[in-house]
MARNUDREN-790059 format. One record per residue (C-alpha): y, x, z. Coordinates in steps of 0.02 Angstrom, whole numbers, padded with zeros to 5 digits, always signed. Last residue first. Layout:
YXZ/...
//
This chain:
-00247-00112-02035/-00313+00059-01955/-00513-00010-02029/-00564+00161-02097/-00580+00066-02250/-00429+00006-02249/-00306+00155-02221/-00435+00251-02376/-00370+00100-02487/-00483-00095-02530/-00542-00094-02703/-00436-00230-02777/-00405-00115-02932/-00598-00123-02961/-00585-00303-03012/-00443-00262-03156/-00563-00103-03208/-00687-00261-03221/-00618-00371-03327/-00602-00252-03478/-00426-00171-03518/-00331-00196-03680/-00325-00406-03663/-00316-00423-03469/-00165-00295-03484/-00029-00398-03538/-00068-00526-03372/-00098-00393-03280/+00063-00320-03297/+00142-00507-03301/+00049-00517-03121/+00131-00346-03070/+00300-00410-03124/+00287-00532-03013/+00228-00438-02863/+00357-00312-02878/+00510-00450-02883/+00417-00518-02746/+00406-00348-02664/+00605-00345-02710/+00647-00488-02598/+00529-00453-02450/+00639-00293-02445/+00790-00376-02457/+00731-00486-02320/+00690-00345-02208/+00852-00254-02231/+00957-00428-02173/+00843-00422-02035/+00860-00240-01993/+01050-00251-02009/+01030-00412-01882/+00926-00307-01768/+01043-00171-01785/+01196-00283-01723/+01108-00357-01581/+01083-00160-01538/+01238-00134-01527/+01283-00296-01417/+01144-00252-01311/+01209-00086-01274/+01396-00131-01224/+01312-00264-01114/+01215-00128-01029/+01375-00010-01008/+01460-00160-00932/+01344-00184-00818/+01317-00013-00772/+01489+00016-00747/+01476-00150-00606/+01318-00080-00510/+01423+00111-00515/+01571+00034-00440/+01471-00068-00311/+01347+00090-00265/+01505+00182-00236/+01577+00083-00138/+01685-00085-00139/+01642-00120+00037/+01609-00301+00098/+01540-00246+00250/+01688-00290+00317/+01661-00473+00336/+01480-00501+00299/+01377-00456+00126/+01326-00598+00013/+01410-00548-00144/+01290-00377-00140/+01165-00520-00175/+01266-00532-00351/+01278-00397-00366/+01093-00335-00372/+01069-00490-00469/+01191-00446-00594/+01119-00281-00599/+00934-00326-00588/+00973-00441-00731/+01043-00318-00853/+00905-00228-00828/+00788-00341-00881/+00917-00378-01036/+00884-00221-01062/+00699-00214-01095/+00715-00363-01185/+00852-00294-01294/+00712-00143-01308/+00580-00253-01345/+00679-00338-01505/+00706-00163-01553/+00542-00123-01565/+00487-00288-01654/+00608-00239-01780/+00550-00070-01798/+00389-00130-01833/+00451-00258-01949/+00552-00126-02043/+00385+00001-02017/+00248-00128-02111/+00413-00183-02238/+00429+00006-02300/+00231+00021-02292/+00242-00146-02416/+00371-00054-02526/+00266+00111-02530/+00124+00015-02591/+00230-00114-02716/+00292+00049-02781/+00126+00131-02805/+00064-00033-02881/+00210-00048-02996/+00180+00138-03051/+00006+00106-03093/+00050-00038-03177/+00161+00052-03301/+00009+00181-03305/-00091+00025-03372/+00022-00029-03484/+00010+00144-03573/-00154+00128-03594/-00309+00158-03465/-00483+00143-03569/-00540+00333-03545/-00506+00314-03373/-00644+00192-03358/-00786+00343-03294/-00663+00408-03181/-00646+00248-03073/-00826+00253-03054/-00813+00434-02980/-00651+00365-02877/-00756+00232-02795/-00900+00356-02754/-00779+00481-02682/-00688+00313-02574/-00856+00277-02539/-00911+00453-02461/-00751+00464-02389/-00733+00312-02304/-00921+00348-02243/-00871+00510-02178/-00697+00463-02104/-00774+00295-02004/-00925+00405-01958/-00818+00546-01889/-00692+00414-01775/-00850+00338-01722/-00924+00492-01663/-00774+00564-01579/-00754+00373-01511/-00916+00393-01427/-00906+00552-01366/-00749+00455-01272/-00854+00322-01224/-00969+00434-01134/-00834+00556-01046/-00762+00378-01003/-00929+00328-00929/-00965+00486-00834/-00777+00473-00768/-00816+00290-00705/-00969+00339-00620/-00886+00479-00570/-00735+00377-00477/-00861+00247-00412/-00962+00373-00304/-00815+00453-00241/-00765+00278-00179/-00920+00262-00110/-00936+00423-00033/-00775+00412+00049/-00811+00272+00154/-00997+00324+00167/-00911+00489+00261/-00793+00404+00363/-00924+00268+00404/-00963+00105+00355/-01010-00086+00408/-00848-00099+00548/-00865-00273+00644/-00877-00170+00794/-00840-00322+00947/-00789-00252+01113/-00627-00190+01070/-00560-00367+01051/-00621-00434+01219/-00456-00512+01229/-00318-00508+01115/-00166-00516+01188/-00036-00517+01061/+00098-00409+00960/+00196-00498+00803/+00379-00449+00879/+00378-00251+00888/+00452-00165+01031/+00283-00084+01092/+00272-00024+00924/+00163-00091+00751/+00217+00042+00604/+00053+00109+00591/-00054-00066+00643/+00076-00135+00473/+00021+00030+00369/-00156+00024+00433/-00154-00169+00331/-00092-00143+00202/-00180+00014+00169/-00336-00100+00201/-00287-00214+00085/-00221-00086-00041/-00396-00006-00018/-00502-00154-00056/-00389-00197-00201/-00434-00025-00262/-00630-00050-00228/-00624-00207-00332/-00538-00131-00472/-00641+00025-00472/-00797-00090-00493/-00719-00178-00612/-00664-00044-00718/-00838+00021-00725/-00929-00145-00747/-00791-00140-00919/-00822+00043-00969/-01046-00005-00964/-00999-00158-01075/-00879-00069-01197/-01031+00037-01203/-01136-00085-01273/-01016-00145-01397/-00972+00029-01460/-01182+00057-01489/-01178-00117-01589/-01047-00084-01694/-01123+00123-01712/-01248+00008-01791/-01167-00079-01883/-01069+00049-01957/-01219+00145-02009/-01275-00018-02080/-01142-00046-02186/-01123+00138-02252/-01291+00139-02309/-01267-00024-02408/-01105+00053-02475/-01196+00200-02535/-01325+00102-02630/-01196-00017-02726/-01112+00122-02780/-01245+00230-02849/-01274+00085-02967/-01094+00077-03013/-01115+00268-03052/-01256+00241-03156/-01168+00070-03250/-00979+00193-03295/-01118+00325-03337/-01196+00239-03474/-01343+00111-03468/-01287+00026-03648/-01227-00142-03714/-01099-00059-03805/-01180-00069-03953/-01188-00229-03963/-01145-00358-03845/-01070-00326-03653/-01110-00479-03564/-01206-00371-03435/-01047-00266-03405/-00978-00419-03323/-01136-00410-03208/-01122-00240-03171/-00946-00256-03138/-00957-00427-03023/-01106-00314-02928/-00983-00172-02905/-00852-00304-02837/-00953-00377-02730/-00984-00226-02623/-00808-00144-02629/-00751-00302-02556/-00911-00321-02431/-00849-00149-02350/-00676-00233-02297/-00791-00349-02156/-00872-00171-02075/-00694-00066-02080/-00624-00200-02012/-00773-00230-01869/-00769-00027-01867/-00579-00051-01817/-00597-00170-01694/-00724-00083-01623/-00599+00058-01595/-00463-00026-01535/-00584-00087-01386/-00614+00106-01383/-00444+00150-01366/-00428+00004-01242/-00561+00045-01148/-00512+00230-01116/-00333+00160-01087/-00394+00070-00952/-00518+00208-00898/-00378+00354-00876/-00282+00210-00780/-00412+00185-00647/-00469+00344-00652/-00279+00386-00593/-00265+00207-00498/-00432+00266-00399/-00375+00436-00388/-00198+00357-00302/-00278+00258-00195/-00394+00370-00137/-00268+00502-00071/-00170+00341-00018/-00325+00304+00101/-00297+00464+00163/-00164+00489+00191/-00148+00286+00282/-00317+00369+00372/-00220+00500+00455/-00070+00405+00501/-00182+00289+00592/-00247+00442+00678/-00085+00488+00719/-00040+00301+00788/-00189+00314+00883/-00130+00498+00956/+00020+00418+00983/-00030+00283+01092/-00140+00389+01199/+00016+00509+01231/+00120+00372+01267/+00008+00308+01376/-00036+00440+01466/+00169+00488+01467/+00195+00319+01539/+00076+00318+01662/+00131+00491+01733/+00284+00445+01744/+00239+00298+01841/+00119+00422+01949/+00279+00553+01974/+00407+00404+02015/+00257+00340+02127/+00240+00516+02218/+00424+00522+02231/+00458+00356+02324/+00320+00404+02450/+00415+00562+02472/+00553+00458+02508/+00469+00347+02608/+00377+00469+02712/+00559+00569+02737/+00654+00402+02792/+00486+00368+02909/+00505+00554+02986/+00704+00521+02986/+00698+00344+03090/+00551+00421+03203/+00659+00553+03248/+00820+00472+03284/+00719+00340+03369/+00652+00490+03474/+00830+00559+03487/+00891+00407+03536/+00750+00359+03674/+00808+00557+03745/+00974+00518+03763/+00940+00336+03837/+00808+00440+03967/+00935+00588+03976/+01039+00443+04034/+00946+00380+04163/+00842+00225+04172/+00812+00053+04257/+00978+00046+04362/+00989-00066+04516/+01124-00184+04557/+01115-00242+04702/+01310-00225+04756/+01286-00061+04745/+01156+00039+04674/+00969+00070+04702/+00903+00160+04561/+00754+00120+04471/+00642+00250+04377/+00561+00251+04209/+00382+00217+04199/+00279+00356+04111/+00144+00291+04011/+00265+00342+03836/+00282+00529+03924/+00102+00548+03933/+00018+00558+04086/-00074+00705+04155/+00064+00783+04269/+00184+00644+04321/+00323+00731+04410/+00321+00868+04264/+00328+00751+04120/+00479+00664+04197/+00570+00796+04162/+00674+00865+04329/+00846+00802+04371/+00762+00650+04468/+00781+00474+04504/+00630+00381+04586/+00552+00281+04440/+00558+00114+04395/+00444-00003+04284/+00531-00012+04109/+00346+00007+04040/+00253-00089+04143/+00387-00228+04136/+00400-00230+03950/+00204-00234+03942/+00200-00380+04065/+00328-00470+03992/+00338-00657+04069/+00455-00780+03949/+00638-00807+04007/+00636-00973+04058/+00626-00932+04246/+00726-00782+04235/+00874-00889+04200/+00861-00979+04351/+00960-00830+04468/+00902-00764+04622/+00748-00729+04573/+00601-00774+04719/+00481-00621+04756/+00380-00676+04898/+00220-00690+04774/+00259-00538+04685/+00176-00409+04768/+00024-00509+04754/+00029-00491+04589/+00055-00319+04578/-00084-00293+04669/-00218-00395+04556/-00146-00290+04410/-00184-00139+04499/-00021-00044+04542/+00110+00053+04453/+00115+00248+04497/+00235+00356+04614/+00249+00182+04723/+00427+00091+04706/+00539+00087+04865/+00535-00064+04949/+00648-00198+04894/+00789-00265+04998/+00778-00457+05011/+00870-00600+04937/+00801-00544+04747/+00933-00532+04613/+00839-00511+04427/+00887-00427+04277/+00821-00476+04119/+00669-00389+04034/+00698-00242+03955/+00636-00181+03789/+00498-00137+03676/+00370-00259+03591/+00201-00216+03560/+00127-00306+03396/
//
């Protein structure tokens, strides 16, 4: 690096010649100094500046530039001049020279001041420019993300919606086979009993040891209800297999639902992830590794896929239970015609007693329903104090956490007034409905009470009757109802 200045001043013993229009050789100006002895020491530690001196070499003074005196040269190759003053003192340049050195500095100081600042701009416009890239990159990613959390929650929510429709598709036809499998076990009552009659009527003596129409139509009995059996088991069967197809179904759209809640869970947390956010990391070589096995298109496929293979099964199982539901009604009407044929044919030996018992039965029938919906109702209410007392406790526990609130947040609002009415309004409920469970209870036990009463006066009914009516007619009053052999209970 050039340095710029003036060397010190030096006091020589002799006058000096007048300087020469240009410097000398470097061998010349040498020589010129080997008489040259400084008057004072300090020059001789001052180190030797040859570019200094060349450049504060003097110059004859002059008004006129110094460009014109030197034609050719530059104005930085021009040496300044040296003035011969009093005293020895000699001057190394004039004062346009210091006016003009000022005004270059000046110069150079504002051209560098106006590089820098426009340097400063062009960064402030490239860092700006970085950060809108990015941010534009980022949110296009975070877009896309968006995207696919749609979308997957498009999926989502068919796969819950088949998901749901084929839950309660199973069920219904879970309910279903349990019903044939009733309807299946209650058909060997009916069965046994016609072959107890016939063989009752076997011991008949007599005369009345004849094929009338009482033994025809308990004959025609036994053959329907073998019919009916094995049409029911083999719709059984048919249920059974289709219960399997439903349940691979479900599966299949349980596995690809917990599949998507994963992956929503986990385009939801990339979603929400910012350049603030705590759980961020380097991850190195990351984007170089595709561990991805499908496309947009397969994604959707497959999940489309599932959804009708599940809807072709429901639409299955539900033709199904159509069919099912028809069987169960034509073979509980075909036996329950066949039963009430046979039941014609012993009318003729039905007394008084036996319309007594008749009435006893009918009672005992609606008394028993009466029980079926007290204890239903019971068990109703008993989920409904359950339900509320599940309320209760996400109030209390709602303010109970409220509890927990800092200094001034603290704030009896709205929410708190409205936590504590509901409270109280859910206590008020629970006490009410304490009070009809008991009422139901004490309802329910009268009721048990009287079909005992019922029950016993239906076994002294028998009892009287066993004499006036033959052993059989008492059999066929066991015959299972039309609610039981369609298998609802």
């Amino acid at each position: 690096m050039e340095l710029y200045g003036y060397p010190l001043k030096a006091k020589f013993n002799q006058p000096r010649p007048p300087p020469p229009k240009v410097l000398p050789a470097a061998s010349t100006g040498a020589a010129n100094y080997k008489n040259c002895v400084p008057c004072q020491s300090e020059s001789f530690t001052m180190p030797w500046m040859p570019n200094s001196y060349y450049k504060a070499a003097a110059l004859n003074p002059t008004l006129a530039p110094l460009t014109e005196n030197f034609p050719g040269l530059p104005p930085t190759k021009i040496v300044p001049f040296i003035s011969e003053k009093p005293n020895g003192v000699f001057t190394r340049h004039t004062l346009d020279d210091w006016h003009r050195s000022n005004m270059t500095n000046y110069k150079e100081s504002e051209t560098t001041r106006h590089n820098a600042e426009r340097l400063r701009a062009d960064l402030n416009r490239a860092i700006k420019d970085v950060y809108q890239q990015a941010k534009r990159t980022q949110g296009e990613s975070t877009r896309n993300l968006g995207e696919r959390v749609n979308d997957i929650e498009y999926w989502k929510s068919e796969l819950c919606i088949e998901l749901d429709a084929m839950i309660r598709e199973t069920n219904s036809l879970a309910d279903m086979q349990k019903r044939l499998e009733r309807a299946l076990a209650d058909t060997e009552g009916p069965f046994q009993v016609a072959h107890k009659c016939l063989l009752h009527r076997e011991k008949r003596m007599g005369i009345d040891l004849v094929n009338d129409d009482v033994e025809k139509q308990l004959v025609t009995e036994i053959k329907i209800i073998k019919s009916c059996r094995e049409r029911l088991q083999q719709c059984l069967d048919t249920v059974n297999a289709q219960l399997m197809c439903n349940k691979e179904a479900r599966q299949e759209l349980e596995k690809d639902l917990a599949d998507k809640q994963l992956g929503h869970h986990i385009d939801s947390k990339c979603y929400q992830l910012k350049d603030t956010s705590r759980d961020i990391h380097f991850f190195k070589g990351v984007e170089r590794i595709d561990a991805t096995v499908s496309v947009p298109e397969t994604w959707a496929r497959f999940t489309d896929s599932n959804i009708f293979r599940s809807q072709s099964a429901r639409a299955a199982s539900a033709k199904l239970r159509a069919s099912t539901e028809s069987l169960l009604m034509g073979t509980a009407d075909e036996m329950w015609r066949q039963f009430s044929k046979v039941n014609d044919a012993f009318t003729s030996r039905i007394t008084e007693i036996a319309n007594a018992k008749s009435k006893i039965q009918t009672h005992l029938a609606k008394t028993r329903q009466e029980i079926f919906q007290i204890e239903t109702k019971i068990q109703v209410i008993q989920k409904t104090i359950k339900d509320k007392e599940a309320q209760l406790k996400v109030a209390q526990t709602r303010l109970d956490e409220r509890t927990r609130r800092p200094n001034v947040e603290l704030c009896r609002d709205a929410a708190q007034i409205r936590l504590v009415q509901e409270v109280n309004e859910i206590n008020e409920t629970l006490r009410n409905l304490h009070q009809c469970l008991r009422a139901s209870e004490d309802m329910l036990q009268m009721l048990v009470r009287s079909k005992g009463v019922l029950e016993q006066d239906l076994v002294v009914k028998n009892n009287s009757l066993f004499i006036d009516q033959e052993r059989c007619m008492g059999m066929r009053k066991s015959y299972p109802s039309t609610v039981q052999i369609l298998g609802y209970v």
